[in-house]
C-alpha positions in Angstrom: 14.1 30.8 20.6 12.6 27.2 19.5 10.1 24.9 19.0 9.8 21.0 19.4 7.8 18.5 17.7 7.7 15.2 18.7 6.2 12.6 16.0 5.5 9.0 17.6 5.0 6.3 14.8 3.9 2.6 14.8 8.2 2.1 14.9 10.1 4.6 16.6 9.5 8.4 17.9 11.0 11.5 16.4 12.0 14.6 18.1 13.1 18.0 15.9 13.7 20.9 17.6 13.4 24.2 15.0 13.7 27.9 15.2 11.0 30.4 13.8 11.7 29.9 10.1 11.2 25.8 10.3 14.9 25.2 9.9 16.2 22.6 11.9 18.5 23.0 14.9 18.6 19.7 16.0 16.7 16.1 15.8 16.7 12.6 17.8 15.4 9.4 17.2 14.6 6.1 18.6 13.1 3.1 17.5 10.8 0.8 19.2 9.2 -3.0 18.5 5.7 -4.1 17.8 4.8 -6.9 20.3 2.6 -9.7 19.5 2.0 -12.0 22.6 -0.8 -13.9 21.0 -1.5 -14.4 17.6 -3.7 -11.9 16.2 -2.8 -9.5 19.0 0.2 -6.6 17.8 0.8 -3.7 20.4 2.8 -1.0 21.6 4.3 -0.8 24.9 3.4 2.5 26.5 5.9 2.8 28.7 9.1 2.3 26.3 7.1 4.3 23.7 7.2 7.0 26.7 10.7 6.4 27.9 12.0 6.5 24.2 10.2 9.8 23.6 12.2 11.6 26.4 15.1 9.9 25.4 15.0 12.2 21.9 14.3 15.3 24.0 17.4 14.5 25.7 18.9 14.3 23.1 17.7 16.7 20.8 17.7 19.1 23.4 21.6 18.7 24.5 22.3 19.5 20.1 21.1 23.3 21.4 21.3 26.0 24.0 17.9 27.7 22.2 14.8 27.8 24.7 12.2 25.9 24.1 9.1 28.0 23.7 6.3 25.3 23.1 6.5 21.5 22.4 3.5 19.5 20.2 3.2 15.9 19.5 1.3 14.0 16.7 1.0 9.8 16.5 -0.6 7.2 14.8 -4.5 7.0 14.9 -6.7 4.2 16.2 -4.9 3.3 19.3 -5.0 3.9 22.5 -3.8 3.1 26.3 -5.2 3.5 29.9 -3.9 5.2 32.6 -5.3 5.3 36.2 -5.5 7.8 38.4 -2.0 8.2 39.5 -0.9 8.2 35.8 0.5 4.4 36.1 -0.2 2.9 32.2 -2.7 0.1 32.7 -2.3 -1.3 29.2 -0.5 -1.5 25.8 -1.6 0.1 23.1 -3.5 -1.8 20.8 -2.9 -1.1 17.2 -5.3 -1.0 14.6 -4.4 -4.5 12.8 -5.1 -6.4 16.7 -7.9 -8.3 16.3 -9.5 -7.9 20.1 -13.2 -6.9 20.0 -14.3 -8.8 17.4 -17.2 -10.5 19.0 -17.9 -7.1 20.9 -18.1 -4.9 17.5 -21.0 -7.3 16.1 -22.4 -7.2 19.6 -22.5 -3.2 19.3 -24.0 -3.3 15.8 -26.9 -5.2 17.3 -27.5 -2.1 19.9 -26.9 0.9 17.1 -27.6 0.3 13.3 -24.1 0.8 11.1 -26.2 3.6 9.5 -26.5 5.4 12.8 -22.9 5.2 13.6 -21.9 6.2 10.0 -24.1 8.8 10.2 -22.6 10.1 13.6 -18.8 9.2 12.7 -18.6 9.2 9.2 -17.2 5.7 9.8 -18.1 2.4 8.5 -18.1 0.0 11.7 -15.1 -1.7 11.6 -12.7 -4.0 14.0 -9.5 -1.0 13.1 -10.9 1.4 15.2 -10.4 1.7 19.1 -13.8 1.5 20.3 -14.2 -2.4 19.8 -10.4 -2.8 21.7 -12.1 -0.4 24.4 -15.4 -2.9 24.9 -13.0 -6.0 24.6 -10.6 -4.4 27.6 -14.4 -3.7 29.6 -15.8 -7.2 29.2 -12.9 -9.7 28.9 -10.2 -8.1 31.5 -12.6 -6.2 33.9 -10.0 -6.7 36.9 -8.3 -4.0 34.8 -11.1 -1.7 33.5 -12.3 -0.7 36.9 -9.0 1.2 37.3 -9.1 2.9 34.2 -9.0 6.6 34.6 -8.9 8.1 31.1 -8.1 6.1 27.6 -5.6 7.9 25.9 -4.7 8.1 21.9 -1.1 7.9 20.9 -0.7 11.9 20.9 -2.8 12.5 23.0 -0.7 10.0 25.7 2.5 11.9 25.3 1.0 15.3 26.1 -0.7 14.1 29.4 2.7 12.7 30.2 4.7 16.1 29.5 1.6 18.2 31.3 1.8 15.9 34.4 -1.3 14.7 33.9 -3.7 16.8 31.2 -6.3 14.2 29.9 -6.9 16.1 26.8 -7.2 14.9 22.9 -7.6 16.6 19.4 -10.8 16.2 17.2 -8.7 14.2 14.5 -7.0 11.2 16.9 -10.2 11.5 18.3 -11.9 10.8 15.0 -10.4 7.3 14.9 -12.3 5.7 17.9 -15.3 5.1 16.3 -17.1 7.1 19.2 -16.4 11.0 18.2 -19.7 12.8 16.6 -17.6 14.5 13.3 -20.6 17.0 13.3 -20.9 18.0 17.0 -17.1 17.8 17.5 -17.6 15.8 20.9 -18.0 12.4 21.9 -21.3 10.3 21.0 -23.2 9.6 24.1 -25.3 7.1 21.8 -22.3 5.6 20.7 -20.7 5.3 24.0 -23.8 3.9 26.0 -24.7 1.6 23.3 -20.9 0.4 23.9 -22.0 0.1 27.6 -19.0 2.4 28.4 -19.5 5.9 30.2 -18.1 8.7 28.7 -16.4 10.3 31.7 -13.4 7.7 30.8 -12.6 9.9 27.5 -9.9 13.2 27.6 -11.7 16.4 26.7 -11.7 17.3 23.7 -9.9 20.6 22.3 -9.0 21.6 18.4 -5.3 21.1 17.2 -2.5 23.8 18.3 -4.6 24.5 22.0 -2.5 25.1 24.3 -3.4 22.5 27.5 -0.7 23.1 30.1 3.1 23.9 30.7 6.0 21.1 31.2 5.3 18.9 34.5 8.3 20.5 36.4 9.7 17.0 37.5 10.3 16.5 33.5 12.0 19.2 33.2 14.5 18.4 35.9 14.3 14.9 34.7 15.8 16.5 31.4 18.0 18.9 32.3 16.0 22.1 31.5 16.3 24.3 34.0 13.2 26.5 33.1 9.7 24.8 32.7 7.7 27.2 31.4 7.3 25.5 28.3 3.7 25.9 26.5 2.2 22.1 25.6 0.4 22.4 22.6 -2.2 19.4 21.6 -1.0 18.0 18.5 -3.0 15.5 16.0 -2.9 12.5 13.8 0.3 12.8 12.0 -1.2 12.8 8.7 -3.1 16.0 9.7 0.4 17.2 10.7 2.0 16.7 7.5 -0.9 18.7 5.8 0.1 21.4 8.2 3.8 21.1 7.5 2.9 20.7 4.1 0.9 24.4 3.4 -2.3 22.4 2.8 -4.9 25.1 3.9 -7.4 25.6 1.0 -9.7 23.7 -0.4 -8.5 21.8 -4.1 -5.2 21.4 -3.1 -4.2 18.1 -1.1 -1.1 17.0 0.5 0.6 14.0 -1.0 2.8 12.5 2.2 5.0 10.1 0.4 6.7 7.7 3.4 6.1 3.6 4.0 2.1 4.6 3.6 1.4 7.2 0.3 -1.8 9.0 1.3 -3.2 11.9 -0.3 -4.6 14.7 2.1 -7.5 16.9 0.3 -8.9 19.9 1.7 -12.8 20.5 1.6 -15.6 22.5 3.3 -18.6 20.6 4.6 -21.1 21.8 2.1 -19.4 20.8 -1.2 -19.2 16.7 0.1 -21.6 13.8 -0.2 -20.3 12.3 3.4 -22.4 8.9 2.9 -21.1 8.6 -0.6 -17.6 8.9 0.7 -18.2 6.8 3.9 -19.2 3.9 1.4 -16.2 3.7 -0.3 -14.5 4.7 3.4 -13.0 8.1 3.1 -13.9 9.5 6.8 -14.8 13.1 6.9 -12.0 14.6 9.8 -12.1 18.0 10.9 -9.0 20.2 9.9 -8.6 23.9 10.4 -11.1 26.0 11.4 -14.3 25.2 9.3 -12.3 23.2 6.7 -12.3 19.3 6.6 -10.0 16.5 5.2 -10.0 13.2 4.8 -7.4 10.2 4.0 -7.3 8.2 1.0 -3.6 6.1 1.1 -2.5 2.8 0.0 -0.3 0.8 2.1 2.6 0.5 -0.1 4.5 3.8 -0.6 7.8 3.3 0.6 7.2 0.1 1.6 6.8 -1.2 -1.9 10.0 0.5 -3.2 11.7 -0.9 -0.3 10.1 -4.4 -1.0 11.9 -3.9 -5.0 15.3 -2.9 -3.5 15.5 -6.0 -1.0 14.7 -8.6 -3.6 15.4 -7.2 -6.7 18.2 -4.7 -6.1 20.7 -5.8 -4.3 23.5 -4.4 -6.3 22.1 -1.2 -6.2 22.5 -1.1 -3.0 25.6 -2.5 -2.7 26.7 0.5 -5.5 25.2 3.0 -3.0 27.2 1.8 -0.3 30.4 2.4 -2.4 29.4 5.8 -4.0 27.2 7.3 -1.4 24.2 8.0 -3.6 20.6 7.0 -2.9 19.8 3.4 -4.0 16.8 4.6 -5.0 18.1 7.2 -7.3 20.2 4.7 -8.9 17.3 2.5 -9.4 15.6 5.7 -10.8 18.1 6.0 -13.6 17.5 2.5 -14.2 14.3 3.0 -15.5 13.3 3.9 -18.6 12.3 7.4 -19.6 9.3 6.0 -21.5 5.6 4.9 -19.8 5.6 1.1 -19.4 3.1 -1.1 -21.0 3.0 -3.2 -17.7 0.1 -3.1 -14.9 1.2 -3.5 -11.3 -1.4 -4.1 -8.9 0.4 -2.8 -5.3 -1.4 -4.7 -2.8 1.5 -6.6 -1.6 0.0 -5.6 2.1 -2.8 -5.9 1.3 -5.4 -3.4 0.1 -6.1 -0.1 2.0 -8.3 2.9 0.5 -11.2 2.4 -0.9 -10.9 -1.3 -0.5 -9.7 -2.3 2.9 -9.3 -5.6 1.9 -6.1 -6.9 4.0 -6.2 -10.4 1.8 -6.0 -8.3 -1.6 -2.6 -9.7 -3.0 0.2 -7.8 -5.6 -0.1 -8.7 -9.5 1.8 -7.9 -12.6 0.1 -8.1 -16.1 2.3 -7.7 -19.0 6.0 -9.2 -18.3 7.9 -10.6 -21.7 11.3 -11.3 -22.7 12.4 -7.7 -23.0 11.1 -6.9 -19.6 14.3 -5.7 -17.4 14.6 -4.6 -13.4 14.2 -0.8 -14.9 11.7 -1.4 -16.3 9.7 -3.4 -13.8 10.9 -0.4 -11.0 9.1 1.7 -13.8 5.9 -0.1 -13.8 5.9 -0.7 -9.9 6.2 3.4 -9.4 2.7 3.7 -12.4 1.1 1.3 -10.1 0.8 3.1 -7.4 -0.2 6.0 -9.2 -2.6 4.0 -10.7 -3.6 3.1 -7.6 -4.2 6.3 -5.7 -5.8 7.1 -9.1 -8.7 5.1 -8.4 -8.9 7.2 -5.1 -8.9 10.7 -6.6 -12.0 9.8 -8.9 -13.5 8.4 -5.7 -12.9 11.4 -3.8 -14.5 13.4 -6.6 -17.7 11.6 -7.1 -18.0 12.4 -3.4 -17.8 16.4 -4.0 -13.7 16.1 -3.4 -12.0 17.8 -5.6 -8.4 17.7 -6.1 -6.7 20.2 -8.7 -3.1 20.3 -7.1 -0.9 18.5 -5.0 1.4 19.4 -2.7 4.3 16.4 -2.1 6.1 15.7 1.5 8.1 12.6 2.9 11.1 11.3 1.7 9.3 10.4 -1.8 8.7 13.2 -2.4 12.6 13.4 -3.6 12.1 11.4 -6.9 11.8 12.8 -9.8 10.6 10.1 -11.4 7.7 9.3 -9.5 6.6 12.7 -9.1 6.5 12.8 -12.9 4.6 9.6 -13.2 2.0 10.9 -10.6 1.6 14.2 -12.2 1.4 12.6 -16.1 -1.1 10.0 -14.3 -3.2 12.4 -12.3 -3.4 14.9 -15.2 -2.3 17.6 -12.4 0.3 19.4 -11.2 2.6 18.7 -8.4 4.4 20.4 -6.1 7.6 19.6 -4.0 8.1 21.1 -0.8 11.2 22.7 0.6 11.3 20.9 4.0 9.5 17.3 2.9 9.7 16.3 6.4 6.4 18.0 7.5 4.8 16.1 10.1 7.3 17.2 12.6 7.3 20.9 10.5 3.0 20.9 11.3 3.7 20.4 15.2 6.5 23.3 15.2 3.9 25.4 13.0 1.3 24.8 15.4 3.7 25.6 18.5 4.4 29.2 16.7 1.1 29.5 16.5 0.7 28.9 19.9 3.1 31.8 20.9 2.1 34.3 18.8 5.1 34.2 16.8 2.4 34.0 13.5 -0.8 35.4 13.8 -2.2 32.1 12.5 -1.6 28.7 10.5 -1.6 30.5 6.9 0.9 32.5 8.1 3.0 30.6 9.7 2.7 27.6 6.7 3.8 29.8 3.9 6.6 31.1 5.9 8.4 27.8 7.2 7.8 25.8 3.7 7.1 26.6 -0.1 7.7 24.5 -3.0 10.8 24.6 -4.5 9.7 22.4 -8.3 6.7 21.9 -9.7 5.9 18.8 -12.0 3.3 19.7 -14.6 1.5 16.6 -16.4 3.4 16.0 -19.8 0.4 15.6 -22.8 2.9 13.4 -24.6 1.9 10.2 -21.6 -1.2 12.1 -20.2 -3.5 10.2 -22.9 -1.2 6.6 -23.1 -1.8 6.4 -18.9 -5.5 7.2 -19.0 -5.6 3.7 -21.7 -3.7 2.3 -18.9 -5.5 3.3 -16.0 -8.7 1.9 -18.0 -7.4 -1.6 -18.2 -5.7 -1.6 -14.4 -9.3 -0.1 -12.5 -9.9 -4.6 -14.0 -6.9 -5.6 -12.1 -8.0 -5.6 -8.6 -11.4 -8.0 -9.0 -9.7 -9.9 -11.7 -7.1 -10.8 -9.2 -9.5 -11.4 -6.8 -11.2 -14.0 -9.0 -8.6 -15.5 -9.7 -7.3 -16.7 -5.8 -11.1 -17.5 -6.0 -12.3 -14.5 -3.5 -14.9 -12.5 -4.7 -14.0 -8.7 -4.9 
């Protein structure tokens, strides 16, 4: 027997079909473009995205002769598309950097105070979330709205498609519209009228791991299977699903998902949290397991930043991996030096996400001189971002978060280096997971759930994924980073001063 996940990101969907224990039997994947027909406008095409998702479960599917018992899927947050009533896609998605609705979101703030929204959605009002999109697509391309039939988030699009047509969503996805009540777990009315929407356009709403449906026969056909029943299990955001994958279930420990974005997971009940106090420095409150609640706190630049180092500045190590088969990114490991840098490396070179979201924050270095080398500089670029995500776990605790161990997933999560940076700057321990792919691991976790192969998620995490190394904060840097971190929590408004923007 087996389970599929299917993970559908801002680039390319995933598909990993696994057995009972989480160890993978087989896995597909295709990539996808952004389209931007107009400045200012990036989307998704929901039809390739849809065509490109089968074309993994093809594939992944023809790598096995296991049954599948139950398939989830997780996506992206913020976006959405339409569908009418005979499941045609009316529109692209529209991703959360599109700038549609921004004359509507100031219109809706004059109907309902930010305070009242907040309140409701533990949101700041905000252009990235799909509610503004949704009044843009109502007032500016009406010839379209009046055929809308449901909106659908990324997830939530790819289970109505393998149901045949279940309009159903998760609290989490839902989370990001800017219209989902994060105490009541449904959608706002308030919210929605004062939108001048009607609420009967939204899926229902139903927590992670539900089961909604089987497989639309017609798929199955489509895809070869010659059996259907096939439970379809409502997935989530795919950060949520990486906590999953990750064994994230108490509260303390967070999951560190280490891939282009490096976001940090924690794990809280209700009562410990100041939500405005987090909401200010805009760390949503999103529901988890049961009575448990997360939130994310992440900077832009994860992967994306190392990547950034190795196309400019290391070009022969990756030339060297190509001859010896090793990871450029090892090699530019060994390159650095053992030692903590003296150098400051402000990571904003996409801007600035958590606590900022300030998408015209720009990258700095403080500290270069003559004996600076490219170690040394990958060195400093790695403490940056741990400086960085710093700033967020003291945030996260003046809110009532508190953090005392990590959990690390995503291909990141295979450095040594930077997990012993992150651990000597956090002051905490660290933990590497066995399977560090765990988004698609949290959708097969919830699918054994689902068929009663555990009795319930605790289970079922601990069995499929455990750490295999732990990284304990070394005293010898432990007091030389918290000097550091002192002088880089300056960096960010200094910089800011300095292009002449005030922070």
């Amino acid at each position: 027997m087996a389970l599929m996940g299917l993970d559908v990101g801002t680039s390319g969907v995933k598909c990993t079909i696994a057995d009972d224990r989480g160890t993978v039997i087989t896995e597909a994947y295709r990539p996808y473009d952004t389209l931007m027909p107009r400045p200012g406008y990036f989307e998704l095409n929901a039809n390739e995205i849809w065509d490109k998702t089968k074309e993994t479960m093809k594939e992944a599917l023809a790598g096995t002769s296991e049954k599948v018992l139950a398939i989830a899927a997780s996506s992206f947050g913020e976006a959405f598309t339409t569908v009418d009533e005979h499941q045609n896609v009316l529109t692209n998605f529209m991703t959360m950097t599109d700038i549609r609705g921004t004359e509507e979101m100031e219109r809706l703030k004059n109907r309902i105070s930010d305070e009242t929204i907040t309140e409701k959605t533990s949101l700041k009002p905000a252009l990235t979330y799909s509610l503004s999109k949704l009044m843009w697509l109502h007032e500016e391309a009406p010839e379209i709205y009046e055929h809308v039939y449901k909106i659908l988030p990324g997830g939530a699009f790819i289970t109505y498609r393998l149901t045949g047509g279940v309009a159903s969503a998760d609290y989490a996805l839902s989370a990001r519209t800017l219209c989902f009540n994060v105490h009541t777990k449904d959608w706002d009315d308030d919210i929605i009228s004062a939108a001048g929407l009607t609420r009967d356009i939204f899926p229902d709403l139903v927590p992670m791991g539900s089961v909604v449906g089987e497989m639309d026969p017609a798929l199955a056909e489509e895809l070869g299977i010659n059996y259907h029943d096939i439970k379809i299990v409502i997935g989530t955001h795919d950060q949520i699903a990486a906590g999953i994958g990750g064994a994230v279930d108490e509260p303390g420990v967070a999951c560190n998902g280490i891939g282009t974005v490096d976001n940090i997971l924690p794990i809280y009940t209700l009562g410990d949290v100041d939500v405005a106090e987090n909401a200010s420095h805009n760390y949503p409150l999103v529901p988890y397991m049961g009575d448990l609640f997360t939130t994310y706190a992440y900077i832009f630049d994860g992967g994306a930043l190392t990547t950034w180092f190795k196309d400019v500045l290391g070009r022969s190590e990756s030339h060297a991996a190509e001859v010896t088969g090793y990871s450029v990114f090892d090699i530019l490991d060994k390159e650095a030096p053992e030692e903590p840098t003296q150098l400051l490396f402000l990571p904003h070179l996409s801007g600035a996400a958590l606590p900022y979201m300030d998408p015209f924050s720009k990258g700095a270095i403080l500290g270069l001189d003559r004996n600076t080398d490219r170690g040394t500089l990958f060195r400093g670029l790695r403490e940056g971002q741990a400086y960085e995500l710093k700033v967020n776990l003291d945030l996260l605790e003046k809110g009532g978060i508190k953090v005392t161990s990590l959990r690390a997933t995503g291909g990141g999560a295979a450095s040594d280096l930077g997990m012993q940076i992150k651990a000597d700057v956090w002051n905490r321990p660290i933990e590497v997971m066995k399977i560090k792919n765990a988004g698609t691991l949290g959708l097969i976790i919830m699918g054994g759930v689902a068929c009663g192969i555990f009795k319930d998620y605790h289970e079922a995490m601990h069995a499929m994924n455990t750490p295999v190394k732990t990284f304990y904060p070394d005293p010898r840097n432990v007091s030389f980073y918290a000097e550091q971190y002192e002088k880089y929590r300056k960096l960010y408004k200094m910089q800011k001063e300095i292009l002449g923007e005030t922070a």
